[in-house]
C-alpha positions in Angstrom: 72.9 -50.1 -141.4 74.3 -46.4 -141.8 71.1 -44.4 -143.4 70.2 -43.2 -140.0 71.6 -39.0 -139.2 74.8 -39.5 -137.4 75.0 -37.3 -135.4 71.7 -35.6 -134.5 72.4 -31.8 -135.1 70.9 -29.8 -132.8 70.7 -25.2 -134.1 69.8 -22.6 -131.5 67.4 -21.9 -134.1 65.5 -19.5 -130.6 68.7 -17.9 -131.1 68.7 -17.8 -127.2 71.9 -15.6 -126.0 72.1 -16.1 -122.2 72.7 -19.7 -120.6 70.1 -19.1 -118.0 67.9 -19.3 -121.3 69.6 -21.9 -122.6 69.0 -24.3 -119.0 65.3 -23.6 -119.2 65.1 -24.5 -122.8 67.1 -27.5 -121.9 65.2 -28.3 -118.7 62.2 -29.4 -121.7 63.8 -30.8 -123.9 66.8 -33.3 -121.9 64.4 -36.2 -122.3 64.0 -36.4 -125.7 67.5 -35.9 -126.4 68.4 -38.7 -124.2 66.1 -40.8 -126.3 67.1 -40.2 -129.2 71.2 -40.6 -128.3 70.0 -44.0 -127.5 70.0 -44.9 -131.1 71.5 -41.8 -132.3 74.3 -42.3 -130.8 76.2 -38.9 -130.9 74.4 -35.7 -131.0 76.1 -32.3 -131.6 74.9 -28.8 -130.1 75.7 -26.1 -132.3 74.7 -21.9 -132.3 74.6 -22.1 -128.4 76.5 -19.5 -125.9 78.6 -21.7 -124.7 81.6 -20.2 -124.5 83.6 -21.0 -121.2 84.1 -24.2 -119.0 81.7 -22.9 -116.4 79.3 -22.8 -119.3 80.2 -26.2 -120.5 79.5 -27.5 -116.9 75.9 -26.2 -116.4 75.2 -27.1 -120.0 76.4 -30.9 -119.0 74.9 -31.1 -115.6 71.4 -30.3 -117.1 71.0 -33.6 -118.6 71.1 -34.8 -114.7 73.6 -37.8 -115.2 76.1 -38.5 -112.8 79.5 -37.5 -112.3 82.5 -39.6 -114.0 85.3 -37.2 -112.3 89.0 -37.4 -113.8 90.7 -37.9 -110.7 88.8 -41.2 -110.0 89.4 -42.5 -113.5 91.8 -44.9 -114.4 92.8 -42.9 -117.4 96.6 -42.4 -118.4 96.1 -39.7 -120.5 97.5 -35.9 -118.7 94.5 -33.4 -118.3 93.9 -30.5 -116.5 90.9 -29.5 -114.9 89.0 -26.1 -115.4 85.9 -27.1 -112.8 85.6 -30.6 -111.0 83.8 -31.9 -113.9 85.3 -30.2 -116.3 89.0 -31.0 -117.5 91.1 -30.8 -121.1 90.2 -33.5 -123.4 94.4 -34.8 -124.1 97.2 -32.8 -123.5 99.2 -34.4 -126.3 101.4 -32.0 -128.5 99.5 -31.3 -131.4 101.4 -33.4 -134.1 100.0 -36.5 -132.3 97.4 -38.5 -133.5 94.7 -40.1 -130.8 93.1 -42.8 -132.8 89.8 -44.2 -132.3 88.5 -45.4 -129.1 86.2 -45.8 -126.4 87.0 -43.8 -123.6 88.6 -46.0 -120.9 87.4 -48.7 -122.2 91.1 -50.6 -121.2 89.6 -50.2 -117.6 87.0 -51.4 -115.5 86.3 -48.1 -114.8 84.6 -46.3 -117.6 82.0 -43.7 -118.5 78.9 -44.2 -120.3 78.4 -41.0 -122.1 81.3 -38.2 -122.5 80.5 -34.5 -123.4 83.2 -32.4 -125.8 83.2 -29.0 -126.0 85.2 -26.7 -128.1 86.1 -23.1 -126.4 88.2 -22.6 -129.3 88.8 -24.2 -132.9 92.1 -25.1 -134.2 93.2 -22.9 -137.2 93.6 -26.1 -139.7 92.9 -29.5 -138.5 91.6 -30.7 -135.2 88.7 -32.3 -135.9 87.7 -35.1 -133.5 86.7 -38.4 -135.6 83.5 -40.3 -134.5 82.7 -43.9 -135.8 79.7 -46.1 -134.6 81.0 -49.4 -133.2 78.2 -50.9 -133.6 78.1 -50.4 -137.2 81.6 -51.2 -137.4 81.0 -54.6 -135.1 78.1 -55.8 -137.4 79.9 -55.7 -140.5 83.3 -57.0 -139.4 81.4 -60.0 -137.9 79.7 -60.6 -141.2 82.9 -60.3 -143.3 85.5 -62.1 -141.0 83.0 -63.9 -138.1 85.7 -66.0 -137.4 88.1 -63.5 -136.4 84.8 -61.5 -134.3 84.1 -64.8 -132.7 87.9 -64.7 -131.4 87.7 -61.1 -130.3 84.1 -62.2 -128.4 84.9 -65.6 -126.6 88.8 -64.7 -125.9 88.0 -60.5 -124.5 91.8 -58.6 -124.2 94.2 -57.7 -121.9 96.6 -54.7 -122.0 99.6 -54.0 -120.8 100.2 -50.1 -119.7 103.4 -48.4 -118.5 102.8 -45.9 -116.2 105.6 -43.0 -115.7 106.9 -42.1 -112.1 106.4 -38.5 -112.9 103.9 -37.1 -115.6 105.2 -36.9 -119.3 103.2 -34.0 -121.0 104.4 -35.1 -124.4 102.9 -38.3 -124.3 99.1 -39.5 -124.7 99.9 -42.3 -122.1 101.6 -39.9 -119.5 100.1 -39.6 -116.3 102.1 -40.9 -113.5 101.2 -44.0 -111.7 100.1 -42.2 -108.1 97.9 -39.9 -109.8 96.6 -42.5 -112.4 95.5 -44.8 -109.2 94.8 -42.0 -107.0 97.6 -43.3 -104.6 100.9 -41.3 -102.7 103.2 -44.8 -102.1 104.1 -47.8 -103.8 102.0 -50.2 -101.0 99.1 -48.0 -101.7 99.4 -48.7 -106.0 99.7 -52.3 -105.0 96.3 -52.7 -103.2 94.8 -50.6 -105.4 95.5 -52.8 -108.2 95.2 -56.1 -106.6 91.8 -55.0 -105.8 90.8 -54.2 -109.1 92.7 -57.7 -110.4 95.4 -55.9 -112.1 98.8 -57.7 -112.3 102.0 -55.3 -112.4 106.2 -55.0 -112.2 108.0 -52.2 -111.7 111.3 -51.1 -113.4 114.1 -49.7 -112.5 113.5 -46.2 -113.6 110.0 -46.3 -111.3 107.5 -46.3 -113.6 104.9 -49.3 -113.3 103.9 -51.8 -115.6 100.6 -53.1 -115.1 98.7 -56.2 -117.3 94.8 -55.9 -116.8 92.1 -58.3 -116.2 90.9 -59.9 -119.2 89.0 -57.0 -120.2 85.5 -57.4 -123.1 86.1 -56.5 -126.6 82.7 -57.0 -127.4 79.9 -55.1 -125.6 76.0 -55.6 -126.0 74.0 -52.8 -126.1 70.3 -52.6 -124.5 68.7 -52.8 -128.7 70.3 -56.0 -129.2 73.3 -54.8 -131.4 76.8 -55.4 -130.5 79.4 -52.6 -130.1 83.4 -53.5 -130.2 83.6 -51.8 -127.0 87.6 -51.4 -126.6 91.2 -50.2 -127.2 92.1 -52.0 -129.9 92.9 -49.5 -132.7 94.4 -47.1 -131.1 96.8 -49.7 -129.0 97.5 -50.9 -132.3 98.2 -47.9 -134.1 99.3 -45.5 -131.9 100.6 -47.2 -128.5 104.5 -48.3 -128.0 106.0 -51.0 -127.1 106.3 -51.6 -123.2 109.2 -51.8 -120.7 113.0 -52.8 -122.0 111.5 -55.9 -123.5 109.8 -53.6 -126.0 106.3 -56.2 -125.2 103.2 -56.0 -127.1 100.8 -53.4 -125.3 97.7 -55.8 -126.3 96.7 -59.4 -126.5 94.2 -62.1 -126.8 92.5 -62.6 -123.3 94.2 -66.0 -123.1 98.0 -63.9 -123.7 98.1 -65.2 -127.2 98.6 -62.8 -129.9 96.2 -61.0 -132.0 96.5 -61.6 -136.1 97.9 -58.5 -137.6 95.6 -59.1 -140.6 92.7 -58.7 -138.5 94.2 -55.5 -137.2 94.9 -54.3 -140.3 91.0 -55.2 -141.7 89.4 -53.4 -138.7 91.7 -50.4 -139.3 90.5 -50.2 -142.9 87.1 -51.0 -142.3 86.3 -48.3 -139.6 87.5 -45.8 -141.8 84.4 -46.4 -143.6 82.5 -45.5 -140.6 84.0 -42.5 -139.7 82.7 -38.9 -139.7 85.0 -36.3 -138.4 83.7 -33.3 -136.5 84.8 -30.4 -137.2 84.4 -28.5 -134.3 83.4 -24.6 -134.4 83.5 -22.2 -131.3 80.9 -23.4 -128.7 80.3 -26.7 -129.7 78.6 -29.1 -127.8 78.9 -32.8 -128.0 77.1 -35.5 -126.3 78.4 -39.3 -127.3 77.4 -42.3 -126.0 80.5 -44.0 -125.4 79.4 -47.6 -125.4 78.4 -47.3 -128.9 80.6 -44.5 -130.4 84.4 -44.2 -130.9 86.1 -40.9 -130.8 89.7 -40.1 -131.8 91.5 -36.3 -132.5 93.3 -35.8 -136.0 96.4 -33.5 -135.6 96.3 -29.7 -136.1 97.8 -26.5 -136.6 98.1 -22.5 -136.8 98.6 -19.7 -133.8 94.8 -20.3 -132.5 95.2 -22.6 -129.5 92.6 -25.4 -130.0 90.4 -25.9 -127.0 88.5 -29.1 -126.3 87.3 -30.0 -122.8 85.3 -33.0 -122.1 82.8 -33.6 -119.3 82.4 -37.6 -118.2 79.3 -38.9 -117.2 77.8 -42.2 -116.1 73.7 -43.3 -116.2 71.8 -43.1 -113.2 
């Protein structure tokens, strides 16, 4: 199940110098690459001058997918954008965890592949974790299938507290009118009554919303199955929400899911994992429908620098 190379490395082994050289060595080779991050599912750039986000952008755009902007995103993570396509990966401080997910995969708006790229390495730590759903999906199903069959059938929902301004120090802190691209409170309400979002909001202005019943369980075009979700890092890193302190994730159905199954896939997709540890330039490509991504914490006086670029198939 794991003896393929995860992920495909990738050397300037031309040791090409200039990015216009680096776009016409790309221009022949994006197909293959595309192929094999089909099964691959993560493959890493390394050696190439790549060393601001206008680099990063043109490097991105050459594999001709299209644009997954952060402004039409439902994400609630704060970013900030160095080109349109371009933005910070997760301005959380740098003590905090992000543990493993799929990028927006608690929305029904997500991207299919996302590109990282590191402008500048951490001094200690930093490294961003991958882990192949799929792998992790295949074996959980085969140790616990009846605990997979309820994550299949029953899908999730989460509940999300959005701030009424932005809150740099947390993962979750975008403000609702910038998370739903809105200015007023009737214009949040369509927006989320359109995508079949329920919501409330509290006294202090933020907004609580409860999504669709969302899949926890994706098929992928070979046949395998990826646990496409949120699951571990609502459970191990998101709070409580609103003054009832509710749980941020359930069943589809509302019921509750067994901590013990929680706790198992926690475990489990640590055997699965493979952090990256970025150096200067670096170029990731992931397919996000079969690979998780997290960021471990990190330290020193060298800023770390990871933008992302998202992208959907076309």
């Amino acid at each position: 199940m794991t003896n393929s190379t995860f992920p495909i490395v990738i050397e300037n082994q031309a040791g090409l110098s200039e990015m216009a050289d680096v776009l016409t060595w790309l221009d022949t080779q994006v197909d293959q690459y595309k192929d094999q991050l089909a099964s691959a599912g993560a493959i890493l750039f390394r050696g190439f001058p790549v060393k601001t986000a206008e680099d990063f952008d043109v490097f991105s755009a050459a594999f001709a997918y299209g644009d997954f902007t952060y402004k039409e995103s439902l994400s609630n993570a704060v970013r900030i954008n160095f080109t349109p396509r371009v933005f910070t990966a997760n301005e959380a401080p740098p003590d905090v965890e992000i543990f493993l997910h799929h990028e927006m995969a608690q929305t029904p708006l997500s991207p299919e592949k996302v590109f990282f790229c590191c402008l500048s390495a951490a001094e200690k730590g930093g490294a961003t974790p991958l882990c192949r759903s799929d792998w992790l999906y295949a074996n959980f199903k085969k140790q616990h299938p009846k605990w997979a069959e309820q994550f299949a059938s029953l899908g999730l929902k989460y509940k999300i507290q959005m701030p009424a301004e932005a809150d740099a120090d947390s993962g979750q802190g975008r403000s609702w009118a910038s998370t739903l691209s809105v200015d007023t409170v009737e214009e949040a309400e369509e927006r989320l009554a359109a995508l079949g979002y329920s919501w409330r909001w509290e006294d202090d202005g933020s907004l609580i919303t409860t999504t669709p019943v969302m899949p926890a369980v994706k098929q992928l075009p070979d046949g395998s199955e990826s646990f496409y979700n949120q699951v571990l890092a609502a459970h191990l890193g998101w709070k409580p929400v609103g003054v009832e302190q509710e749980e941020p994730l359930t069943f589809g159905n509302g019921d509750a899911i067994d901590g013990e199954a929680l706790a198992e896939l926690a475990s489990m997709a640590n055997e699965f994992v493979l952090p990256l540890e970025w150096q200067d330039g670096d170029v990731a490509l992931v397919d996000n429908h079969r690979v998780m991504h997290g960021r471990y914490p990190f330290s020193g006086s060298r800023k770390r620098s990871v933008v992302v670029c998202l992208a959907r198939d076309v």
